[in-house]
VEXNUMAR-694236 format. One record per residue: chain; x, y, z of N, C-alpha, C in turn; residue number from 1. Coordinates in nm, 2 decimals, decimal comma. Layout:
<rs>
- cadena n_X n_Y n_Z ca_X ca_Y ca_Z c_X c_Y c_Z num
- A X Y Z X Y Z X Y Z NUM
...
</rs>
This chain:
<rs>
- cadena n_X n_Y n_Z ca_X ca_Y ca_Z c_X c_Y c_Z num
- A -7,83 11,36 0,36 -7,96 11,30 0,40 -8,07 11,38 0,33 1
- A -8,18 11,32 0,30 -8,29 11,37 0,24 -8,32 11,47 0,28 2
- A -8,38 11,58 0,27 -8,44 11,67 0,36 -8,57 11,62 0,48 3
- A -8,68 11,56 0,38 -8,78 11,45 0,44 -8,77 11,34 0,56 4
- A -8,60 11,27 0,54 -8,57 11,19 0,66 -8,55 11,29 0,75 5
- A -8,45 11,41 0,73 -8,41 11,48 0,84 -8,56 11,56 0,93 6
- A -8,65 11,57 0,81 -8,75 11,64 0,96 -8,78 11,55 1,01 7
- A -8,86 11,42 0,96 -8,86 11,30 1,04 -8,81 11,26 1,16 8
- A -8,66 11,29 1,13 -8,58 11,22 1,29 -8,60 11,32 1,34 9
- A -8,61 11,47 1,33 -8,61 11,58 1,39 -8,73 11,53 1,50 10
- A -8,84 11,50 1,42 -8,95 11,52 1,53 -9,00 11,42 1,56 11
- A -8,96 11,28 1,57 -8,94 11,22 1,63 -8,83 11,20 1,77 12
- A -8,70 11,31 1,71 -8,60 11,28 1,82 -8,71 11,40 1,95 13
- A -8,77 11,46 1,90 -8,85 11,59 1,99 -8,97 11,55 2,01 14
- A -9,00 11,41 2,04 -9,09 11,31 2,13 -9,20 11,32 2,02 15
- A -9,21 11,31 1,87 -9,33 11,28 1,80 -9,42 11,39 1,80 16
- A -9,55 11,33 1,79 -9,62 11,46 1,75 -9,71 11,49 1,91 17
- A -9,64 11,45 2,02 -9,68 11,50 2,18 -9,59 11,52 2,20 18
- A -9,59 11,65 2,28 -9,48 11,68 2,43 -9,59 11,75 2,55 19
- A -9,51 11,81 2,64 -9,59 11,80 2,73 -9,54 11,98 2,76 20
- A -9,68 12,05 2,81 -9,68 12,16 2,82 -9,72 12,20 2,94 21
- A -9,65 12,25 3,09 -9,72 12,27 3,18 -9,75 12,14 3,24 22
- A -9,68 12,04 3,21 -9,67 11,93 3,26 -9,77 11,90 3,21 23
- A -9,87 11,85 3,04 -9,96 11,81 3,06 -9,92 11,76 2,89 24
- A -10,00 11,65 2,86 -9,94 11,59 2,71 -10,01 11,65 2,61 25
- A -9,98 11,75 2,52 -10,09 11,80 2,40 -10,01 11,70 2,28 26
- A -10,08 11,74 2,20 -10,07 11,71 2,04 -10,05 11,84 1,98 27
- A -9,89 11,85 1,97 -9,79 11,95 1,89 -9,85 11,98 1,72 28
- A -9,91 11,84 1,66 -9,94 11,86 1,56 -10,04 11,96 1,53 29
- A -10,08 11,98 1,60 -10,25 12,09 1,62 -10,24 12,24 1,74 30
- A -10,06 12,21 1,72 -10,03 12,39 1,81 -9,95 12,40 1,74 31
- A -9,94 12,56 1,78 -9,84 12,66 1,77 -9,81 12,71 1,90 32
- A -9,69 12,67 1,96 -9,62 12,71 2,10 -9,64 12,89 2,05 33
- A -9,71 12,96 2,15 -9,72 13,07 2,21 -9,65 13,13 2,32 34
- A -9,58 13,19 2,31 -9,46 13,25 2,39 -9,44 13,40 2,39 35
- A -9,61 13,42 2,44 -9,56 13,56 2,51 -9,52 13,63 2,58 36
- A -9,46 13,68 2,56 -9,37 13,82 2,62 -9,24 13,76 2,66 37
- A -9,21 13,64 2,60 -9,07 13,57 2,60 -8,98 13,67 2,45 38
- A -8,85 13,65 2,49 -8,80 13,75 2,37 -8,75 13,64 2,28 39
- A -8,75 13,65 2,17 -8,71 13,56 2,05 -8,61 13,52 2,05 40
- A -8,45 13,67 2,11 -8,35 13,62 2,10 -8,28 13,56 2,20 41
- A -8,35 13,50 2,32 -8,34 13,42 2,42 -8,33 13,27 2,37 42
- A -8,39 13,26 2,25 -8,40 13,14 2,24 -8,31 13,14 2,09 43
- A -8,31 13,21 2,01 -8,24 13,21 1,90 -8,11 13,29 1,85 44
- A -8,07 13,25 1,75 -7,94 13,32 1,68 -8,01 13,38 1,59 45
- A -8,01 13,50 1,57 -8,06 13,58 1,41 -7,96 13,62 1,33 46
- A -8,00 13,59 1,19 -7,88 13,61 1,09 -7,93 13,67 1,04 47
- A -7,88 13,61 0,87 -7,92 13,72 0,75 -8,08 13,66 0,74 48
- A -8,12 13,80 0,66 -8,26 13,79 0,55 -8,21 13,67 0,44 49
- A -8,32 13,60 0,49 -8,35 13,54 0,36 -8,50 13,52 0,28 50
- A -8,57 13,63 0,25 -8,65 13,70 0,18 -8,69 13,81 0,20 51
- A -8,84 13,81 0,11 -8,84 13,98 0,18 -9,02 14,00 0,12 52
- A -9,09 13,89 0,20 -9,24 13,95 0,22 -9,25 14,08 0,19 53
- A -9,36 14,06 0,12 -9,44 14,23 0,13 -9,47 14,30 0,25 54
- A -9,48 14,20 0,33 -9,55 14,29 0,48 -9,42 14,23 0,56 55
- A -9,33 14,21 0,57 -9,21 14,13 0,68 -9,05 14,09 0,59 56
- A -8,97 14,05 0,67 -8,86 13,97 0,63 -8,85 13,94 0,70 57
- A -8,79 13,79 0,63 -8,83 13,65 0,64 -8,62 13,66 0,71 58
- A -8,60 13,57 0,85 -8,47 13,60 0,91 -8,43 13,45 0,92 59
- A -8,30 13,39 0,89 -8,24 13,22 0,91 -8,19 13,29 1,07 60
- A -8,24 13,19 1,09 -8,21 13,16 1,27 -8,12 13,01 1,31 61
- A -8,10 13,04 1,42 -8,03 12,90 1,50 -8,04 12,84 1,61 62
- A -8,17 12,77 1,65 -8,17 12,73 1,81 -8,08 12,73 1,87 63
- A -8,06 12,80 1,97 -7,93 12,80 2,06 -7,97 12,71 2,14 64
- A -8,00 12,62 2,16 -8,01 12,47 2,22 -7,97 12,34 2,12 65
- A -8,05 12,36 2,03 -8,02 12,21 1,94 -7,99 12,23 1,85 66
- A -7,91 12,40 1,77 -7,83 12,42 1,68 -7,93 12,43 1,55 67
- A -8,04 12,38 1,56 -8,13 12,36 1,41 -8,20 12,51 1,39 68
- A -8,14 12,52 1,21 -8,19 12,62 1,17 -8,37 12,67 1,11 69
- A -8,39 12,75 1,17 -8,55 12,79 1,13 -8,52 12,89 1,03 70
- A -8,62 12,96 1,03 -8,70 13,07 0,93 -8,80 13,18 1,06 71
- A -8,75 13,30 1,09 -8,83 13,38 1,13 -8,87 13,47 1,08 72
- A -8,98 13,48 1,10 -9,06 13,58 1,04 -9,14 13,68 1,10 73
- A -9,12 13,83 1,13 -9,12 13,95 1,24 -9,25 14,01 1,14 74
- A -9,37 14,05 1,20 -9,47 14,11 1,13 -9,48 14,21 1,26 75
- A -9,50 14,37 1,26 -9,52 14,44 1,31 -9,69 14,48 1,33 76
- A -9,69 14,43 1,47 -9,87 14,48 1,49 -9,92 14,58 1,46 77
- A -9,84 14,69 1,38 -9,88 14,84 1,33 -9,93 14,81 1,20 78
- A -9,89 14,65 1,11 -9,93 14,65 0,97 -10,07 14,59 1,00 79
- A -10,10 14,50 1,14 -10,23 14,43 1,11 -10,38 14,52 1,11 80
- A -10,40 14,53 1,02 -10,57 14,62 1,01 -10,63 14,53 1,13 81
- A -10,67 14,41 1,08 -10,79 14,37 1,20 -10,71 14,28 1,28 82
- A -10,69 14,30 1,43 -10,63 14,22 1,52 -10,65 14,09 1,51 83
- A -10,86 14,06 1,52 -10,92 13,98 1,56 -10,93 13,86 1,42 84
- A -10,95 13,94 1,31 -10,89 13,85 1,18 -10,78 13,78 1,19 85
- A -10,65 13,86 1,24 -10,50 13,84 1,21 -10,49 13,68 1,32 86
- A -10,59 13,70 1,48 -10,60 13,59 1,56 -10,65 13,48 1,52 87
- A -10,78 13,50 1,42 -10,81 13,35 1,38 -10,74 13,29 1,29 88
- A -10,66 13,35 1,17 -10,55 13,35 1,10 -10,44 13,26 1,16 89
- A -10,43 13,33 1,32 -10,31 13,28 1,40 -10,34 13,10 1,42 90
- A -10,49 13,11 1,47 -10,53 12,96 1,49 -10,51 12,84 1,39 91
- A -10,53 12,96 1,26 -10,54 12,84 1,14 -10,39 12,76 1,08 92
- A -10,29 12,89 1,12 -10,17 12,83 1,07 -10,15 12,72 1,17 93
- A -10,15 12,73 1,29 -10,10 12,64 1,41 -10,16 12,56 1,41 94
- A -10,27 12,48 1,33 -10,34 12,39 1,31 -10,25 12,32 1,20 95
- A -10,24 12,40 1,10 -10,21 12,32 0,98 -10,07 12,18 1,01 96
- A -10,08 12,07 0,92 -9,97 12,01 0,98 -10,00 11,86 0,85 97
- A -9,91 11,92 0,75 -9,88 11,84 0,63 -9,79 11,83 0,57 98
- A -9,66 11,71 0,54 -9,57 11,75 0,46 -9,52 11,85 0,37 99
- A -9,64 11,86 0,29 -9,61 12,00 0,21 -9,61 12,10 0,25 100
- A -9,71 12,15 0,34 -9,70 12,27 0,44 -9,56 12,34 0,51 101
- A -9,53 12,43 0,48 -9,43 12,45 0,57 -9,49 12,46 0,71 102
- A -9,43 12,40 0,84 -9,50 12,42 0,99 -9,45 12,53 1,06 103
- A -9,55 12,59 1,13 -9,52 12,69 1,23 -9,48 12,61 1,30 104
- A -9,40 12,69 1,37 -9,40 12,57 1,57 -9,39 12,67 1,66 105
- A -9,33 12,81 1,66 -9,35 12,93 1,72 -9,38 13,01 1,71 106
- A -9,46 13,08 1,81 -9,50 13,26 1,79 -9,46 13,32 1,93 107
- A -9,38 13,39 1,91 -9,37 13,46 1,98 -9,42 13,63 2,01 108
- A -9,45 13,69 2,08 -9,49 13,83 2,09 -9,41 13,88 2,19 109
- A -9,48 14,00 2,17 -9,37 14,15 2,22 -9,50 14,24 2,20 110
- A -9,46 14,37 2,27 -9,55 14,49 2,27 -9,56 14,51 2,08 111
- A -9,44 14,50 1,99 -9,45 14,56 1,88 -9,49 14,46 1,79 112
- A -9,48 14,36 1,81 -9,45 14,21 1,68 -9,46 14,13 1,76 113
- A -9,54 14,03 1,64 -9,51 13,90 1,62 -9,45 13,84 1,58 114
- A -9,32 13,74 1,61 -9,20 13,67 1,56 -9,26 13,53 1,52 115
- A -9,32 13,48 1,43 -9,34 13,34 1,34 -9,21 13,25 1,32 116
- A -9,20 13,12 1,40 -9,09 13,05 1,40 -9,12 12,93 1,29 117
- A -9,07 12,92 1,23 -9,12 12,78 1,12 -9,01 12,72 1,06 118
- A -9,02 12,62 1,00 -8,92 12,51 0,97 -8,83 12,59 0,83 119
- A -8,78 12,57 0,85 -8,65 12,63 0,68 -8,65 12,56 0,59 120
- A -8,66 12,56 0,47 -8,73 12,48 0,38 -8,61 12,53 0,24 121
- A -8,56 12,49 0,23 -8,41 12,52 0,11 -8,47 12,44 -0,01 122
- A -8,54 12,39 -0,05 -8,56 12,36 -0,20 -8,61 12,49 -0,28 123
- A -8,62 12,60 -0,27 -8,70 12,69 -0,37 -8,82 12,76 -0,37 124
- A -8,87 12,82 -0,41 -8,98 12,93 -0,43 -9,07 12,81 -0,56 125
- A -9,21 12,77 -0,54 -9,26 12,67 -0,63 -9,31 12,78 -0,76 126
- A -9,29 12,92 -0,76 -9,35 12,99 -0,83 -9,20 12,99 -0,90 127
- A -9,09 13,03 -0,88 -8,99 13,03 -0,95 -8,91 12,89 -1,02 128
- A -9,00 12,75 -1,01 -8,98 12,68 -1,01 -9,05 12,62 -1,15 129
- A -9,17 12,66 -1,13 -9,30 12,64 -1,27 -9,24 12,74 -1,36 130
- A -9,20 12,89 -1,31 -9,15 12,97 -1,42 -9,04 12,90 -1,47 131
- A -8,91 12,85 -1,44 -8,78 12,81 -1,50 -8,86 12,70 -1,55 132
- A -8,91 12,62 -1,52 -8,94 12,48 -1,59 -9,00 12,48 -1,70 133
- A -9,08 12,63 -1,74 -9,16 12,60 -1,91 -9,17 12,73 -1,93 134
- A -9,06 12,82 -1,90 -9,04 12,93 -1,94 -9,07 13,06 -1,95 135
- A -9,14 13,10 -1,85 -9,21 13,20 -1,79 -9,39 13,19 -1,85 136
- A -9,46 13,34 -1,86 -9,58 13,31 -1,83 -9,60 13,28 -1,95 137
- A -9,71 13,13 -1,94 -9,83 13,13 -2,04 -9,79 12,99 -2,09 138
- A -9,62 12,93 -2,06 -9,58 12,82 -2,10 -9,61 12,67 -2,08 139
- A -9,74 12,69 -1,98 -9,78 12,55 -1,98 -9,94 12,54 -1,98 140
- A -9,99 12,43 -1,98 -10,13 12,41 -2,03 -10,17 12,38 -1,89 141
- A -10,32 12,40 -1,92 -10,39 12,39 -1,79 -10,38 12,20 -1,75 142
- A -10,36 12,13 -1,82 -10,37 12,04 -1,75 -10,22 11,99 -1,71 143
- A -10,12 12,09 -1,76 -10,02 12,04 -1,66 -10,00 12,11 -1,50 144
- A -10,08 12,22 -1,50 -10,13 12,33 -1,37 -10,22 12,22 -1,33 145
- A -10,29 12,18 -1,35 -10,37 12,07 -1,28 -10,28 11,94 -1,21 146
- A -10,21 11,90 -1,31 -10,11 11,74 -1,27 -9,99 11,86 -1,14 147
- A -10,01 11,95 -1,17 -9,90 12,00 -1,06 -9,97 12,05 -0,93 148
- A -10,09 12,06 -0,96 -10,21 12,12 -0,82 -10,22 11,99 -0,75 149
- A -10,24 11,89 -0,83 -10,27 11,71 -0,78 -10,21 11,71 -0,67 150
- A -10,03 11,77 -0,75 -9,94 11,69 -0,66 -9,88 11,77 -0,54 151
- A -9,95 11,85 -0,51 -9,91 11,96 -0,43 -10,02 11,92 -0,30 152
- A -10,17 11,89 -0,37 -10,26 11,87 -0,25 -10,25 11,71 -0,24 153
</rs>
């Protein structure tokens, strides 16, 4: 199955872009479920690394409810300089909500970290992707960096 059909039925089968929080109906598309001082591995399986951020590594996880694999991502509150930056930051991802986008859908906290839950996304790194395609740096013209910026926004 496509990757595209499968998030589709995913979030459709997980009531569309409302569920109800506290018994009340928000629009999922414009949150990030906040879950603090809940522990991450209550709700998940953690496996291997599968990357390795400059500031974090990036962990494949497994809802232990509906089996679906995420992407967690652990940032230690010791790296963030400004909290109050790192918060409106927090707002801006939990907002975003575009196909291309990969989506948050959790944050979790702890005294030490933030745990970032988001969708798992197996096609590739888009930078390693323009490099294999025209050969590393300098191999393509700006108007094909443009026809590929088009299609990205």
């Amino acid at each position: 199955m496509d990757y595209f059909e499968a998030l589709l039925r995913e979030r459709a089968e997980g009531g569309g872009r409302y569920g109800s929080v506290n018994g009340s109906t928000v629009s999922l598309a414009k949150m990030m479920i906040h879950k603090h001082g809940e522990n991450v591995l209550d709700h998940y399986y953690i496996t291997g690394i599968i990357g390795n951020p400059y500031d974090s590594k990036a962990r494949l996880a497994v809802n232990k409810v509906s089996g679906i694999e995420r992407a967690i991502k652990e940032v230690p509150k010791s790296t963030i300089p400004d909290i109050h930056e790192y918060i409106k930051k927090l707002s801006l991802i939990g907002a975003l909500d575009h196909p291309n986008i990969c989506k948050y859908l959790e944050l979790f906290e702890d005294e030490y970290s933030y745990y970032f839950v988001s969708e798992f996304l197996t096609g590739g790194d888009l930078w390693d992707a323009v490099h294999d395609l025209f050969g590393g740096f300098g191999g393509y013209s700006e108007e094909t960096t443009a026809t590929i910026i088009k299609q990205i926004l």
